[in-house]
Backbone bond lengths (Angstrom), bond angles and torsions (degrees), N, CA, C in turn:
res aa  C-N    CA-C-N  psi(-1)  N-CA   C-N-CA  omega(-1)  CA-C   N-CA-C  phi
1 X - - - 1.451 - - 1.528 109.16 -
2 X 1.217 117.60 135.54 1.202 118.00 -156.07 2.128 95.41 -99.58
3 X 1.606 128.42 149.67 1.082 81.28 -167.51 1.774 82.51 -100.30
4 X 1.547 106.84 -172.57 1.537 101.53 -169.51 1.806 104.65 -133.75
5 X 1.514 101.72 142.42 1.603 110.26 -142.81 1.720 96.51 -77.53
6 X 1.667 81.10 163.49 1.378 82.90 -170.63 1.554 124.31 -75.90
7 X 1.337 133.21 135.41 1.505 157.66 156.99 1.905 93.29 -13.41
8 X 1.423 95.33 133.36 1.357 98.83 167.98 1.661 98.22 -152.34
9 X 1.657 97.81 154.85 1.101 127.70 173.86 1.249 108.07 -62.62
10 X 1.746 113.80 128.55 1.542 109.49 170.59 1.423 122.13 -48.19
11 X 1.721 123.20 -18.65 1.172 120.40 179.81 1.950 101.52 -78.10
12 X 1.139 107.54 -25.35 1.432 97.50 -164.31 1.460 112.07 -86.30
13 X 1.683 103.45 -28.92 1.894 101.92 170.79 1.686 94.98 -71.53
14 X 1.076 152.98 -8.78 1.062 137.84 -159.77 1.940 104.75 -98.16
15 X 1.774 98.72 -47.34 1.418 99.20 157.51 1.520 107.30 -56.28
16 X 1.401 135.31 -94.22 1.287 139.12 -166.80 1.375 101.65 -15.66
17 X 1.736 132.44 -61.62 1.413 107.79 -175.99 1.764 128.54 -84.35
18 X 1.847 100.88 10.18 1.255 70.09 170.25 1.811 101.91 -101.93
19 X 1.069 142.04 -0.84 1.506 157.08 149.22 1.406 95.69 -38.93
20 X 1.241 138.83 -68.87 1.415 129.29 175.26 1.099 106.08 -39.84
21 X 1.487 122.03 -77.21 1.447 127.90 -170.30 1.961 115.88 -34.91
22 X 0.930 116.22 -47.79 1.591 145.38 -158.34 1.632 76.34 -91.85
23 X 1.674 148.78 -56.01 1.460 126.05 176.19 1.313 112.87 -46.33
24 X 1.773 112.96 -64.45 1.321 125.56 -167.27 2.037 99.77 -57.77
25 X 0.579 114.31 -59.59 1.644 117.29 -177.96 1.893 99.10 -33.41
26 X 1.032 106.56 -60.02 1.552 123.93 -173.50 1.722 107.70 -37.83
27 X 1.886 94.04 -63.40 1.675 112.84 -169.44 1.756 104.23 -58.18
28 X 1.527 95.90 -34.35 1.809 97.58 -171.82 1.629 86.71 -63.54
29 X 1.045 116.88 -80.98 1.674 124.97 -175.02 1.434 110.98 -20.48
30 X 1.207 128.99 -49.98 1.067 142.08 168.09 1.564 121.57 -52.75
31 X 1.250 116.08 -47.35 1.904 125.47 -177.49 1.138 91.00 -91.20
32 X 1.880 135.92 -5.01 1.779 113.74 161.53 1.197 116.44 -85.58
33 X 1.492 115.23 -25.85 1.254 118.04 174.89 1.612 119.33 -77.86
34 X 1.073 105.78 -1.84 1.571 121.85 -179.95 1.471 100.24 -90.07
35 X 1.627 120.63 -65.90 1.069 117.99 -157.72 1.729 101.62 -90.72
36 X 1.185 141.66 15.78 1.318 153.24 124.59 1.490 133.57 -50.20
37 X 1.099 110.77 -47.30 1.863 132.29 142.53 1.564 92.85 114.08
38 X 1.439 114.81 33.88 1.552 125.52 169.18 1.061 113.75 -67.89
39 X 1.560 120.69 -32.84 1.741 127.91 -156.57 1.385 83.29 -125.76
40 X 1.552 112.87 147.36 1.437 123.21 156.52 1.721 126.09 -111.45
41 X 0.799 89.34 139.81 1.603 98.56 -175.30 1.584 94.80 -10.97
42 X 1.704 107.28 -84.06 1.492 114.37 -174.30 1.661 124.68 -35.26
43 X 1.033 95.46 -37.20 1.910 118.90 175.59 1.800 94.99 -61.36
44 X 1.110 122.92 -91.31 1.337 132.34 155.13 1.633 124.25 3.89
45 X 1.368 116.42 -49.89 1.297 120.21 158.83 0.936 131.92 -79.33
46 X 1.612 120.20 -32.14 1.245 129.88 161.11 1.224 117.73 -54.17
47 X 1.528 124.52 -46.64 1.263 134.61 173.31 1.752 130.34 -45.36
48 X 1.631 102.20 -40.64 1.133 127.08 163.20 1.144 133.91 -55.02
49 X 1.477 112.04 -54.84 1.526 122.68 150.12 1.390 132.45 -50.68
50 X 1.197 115.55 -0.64 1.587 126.01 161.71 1.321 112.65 -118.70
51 X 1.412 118.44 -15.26 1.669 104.47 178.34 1.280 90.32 -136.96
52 X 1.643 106.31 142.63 1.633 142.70 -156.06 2.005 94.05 -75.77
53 X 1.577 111.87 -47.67 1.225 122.83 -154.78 1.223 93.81 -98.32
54 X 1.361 143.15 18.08 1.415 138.23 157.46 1.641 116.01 -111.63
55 X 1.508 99.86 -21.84 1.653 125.08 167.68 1.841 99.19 -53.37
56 X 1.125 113.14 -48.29 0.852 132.85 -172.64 1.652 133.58 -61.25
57 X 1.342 116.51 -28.43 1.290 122.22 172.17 1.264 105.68 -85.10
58 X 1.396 107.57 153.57 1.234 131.88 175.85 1.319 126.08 -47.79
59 X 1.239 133.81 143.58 1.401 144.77 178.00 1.957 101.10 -55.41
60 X 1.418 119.12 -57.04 1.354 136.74 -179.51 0.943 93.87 -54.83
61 X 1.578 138.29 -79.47 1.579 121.72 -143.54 1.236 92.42 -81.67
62 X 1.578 148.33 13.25 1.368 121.32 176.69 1.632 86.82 -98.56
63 X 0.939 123.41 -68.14 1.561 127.09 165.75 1.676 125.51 -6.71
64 X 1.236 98.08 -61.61 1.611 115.39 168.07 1.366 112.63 -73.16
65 X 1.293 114.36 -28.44 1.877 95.38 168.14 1.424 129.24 -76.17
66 X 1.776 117.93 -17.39 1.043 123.88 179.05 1.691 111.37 -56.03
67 X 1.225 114.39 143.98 1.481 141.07 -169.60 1.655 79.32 -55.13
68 X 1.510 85.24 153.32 1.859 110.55 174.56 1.418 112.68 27.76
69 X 1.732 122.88 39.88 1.336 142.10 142.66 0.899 136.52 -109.49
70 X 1.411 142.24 91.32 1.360 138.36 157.69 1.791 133.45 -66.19
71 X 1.144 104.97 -159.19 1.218 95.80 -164.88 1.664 117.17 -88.33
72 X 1.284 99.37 -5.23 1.742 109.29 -177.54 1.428 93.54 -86.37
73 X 1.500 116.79 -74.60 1.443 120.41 158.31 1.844 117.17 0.18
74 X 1.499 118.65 -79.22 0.880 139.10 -164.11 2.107 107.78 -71.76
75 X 0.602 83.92 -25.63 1.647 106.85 170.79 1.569 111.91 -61.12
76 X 1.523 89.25 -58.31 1.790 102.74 -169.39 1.759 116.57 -71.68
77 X 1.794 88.38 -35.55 1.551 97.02 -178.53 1.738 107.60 -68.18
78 X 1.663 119.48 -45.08 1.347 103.78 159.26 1.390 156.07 -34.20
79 X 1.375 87.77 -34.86 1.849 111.63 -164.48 2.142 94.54 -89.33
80 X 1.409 98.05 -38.37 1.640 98.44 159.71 1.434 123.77 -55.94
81 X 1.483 110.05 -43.93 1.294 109.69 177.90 1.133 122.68 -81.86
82 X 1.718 122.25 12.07 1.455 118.20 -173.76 1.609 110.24 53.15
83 X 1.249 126.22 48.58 1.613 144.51 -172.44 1.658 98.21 -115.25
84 X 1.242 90.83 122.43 2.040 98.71 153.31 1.108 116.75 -83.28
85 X 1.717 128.82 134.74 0.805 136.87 -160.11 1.664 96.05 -58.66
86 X 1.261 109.16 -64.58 1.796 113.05 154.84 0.962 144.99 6.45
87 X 1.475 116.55 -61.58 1.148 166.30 -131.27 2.184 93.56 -84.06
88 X 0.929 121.57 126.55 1.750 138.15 -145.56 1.801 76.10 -113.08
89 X 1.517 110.56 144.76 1.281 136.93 139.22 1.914 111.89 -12.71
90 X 1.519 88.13 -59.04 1.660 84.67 -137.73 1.813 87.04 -85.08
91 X 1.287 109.12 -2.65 1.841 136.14 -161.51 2.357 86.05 -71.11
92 X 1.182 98.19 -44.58 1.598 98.75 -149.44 1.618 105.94 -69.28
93 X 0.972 100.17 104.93 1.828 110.73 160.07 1.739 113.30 -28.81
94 X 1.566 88.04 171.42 1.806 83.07 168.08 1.931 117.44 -92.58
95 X 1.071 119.89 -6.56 1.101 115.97 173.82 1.745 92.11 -80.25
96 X 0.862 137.34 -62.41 1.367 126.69 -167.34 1.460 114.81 -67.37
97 X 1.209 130.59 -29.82 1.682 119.69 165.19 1.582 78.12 -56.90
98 X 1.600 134.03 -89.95 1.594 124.74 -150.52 1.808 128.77 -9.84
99 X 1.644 72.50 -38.41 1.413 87.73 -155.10 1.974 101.77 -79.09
100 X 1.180 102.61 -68.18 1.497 106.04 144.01 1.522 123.59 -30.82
101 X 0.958 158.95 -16.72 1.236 150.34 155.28 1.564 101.68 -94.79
102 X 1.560 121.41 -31.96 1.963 97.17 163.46 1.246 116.52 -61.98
103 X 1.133 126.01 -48.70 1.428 141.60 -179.81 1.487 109.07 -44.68
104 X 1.151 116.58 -62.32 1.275 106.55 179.37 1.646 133.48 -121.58
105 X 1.469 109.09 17.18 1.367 100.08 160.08 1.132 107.10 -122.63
106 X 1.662 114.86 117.92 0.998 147.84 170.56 1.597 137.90 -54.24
């Protein structure tokens, strides 16, 4: 039996999507300032650890936004770090930030 989510007030799906909207806006803002070279990795984690909706993006798209990384690139550096592609910000152990910060700060 599957269980089935809870009932919400048209006012409250209406908050909930604009809170999504206002996350996703954030993460984009966030992977320009990444792939601009405004934010640094270290900055970036720090950042995360104070906000819920940056905790929140993916290990990959932060990876893949970094300057002179694509997605093959960003792929390879995961699979080094023992990273799921999946695998959430706030998800990464300390051996895997380590490993991620050899990998890519240069």
């Amino acid at each position: 039996m599957v269980p089935t989510p809870p009932s919400l007030t048209q006012q409250q799906r209406v908050e909930a999507s604009r809170l999504a909207v206002a996350n996703r806006r954030r993460r984009a803002e966030i992977k320009r300032l990444v792939k601009t070279g405004q934010l640094s990795l270290e900055e970036l984690f720090e950042l995360a650890a104070r906000e819920e909706c940056i905790a929140q993006m993916r290990a990959y798209d932060l990876i893949s936004a970094l300057p002179a990384i694509g997605e093959v690139k960003a792929e390879r550096i995961m699979k080094a770090a023992q990273i799921a592609k999946t695998r959430r910000i706030r998800g990464l152990g300390p051996k895997q930030r380590a490993e991620l910060f050899r990998a890519l700060v240069r």
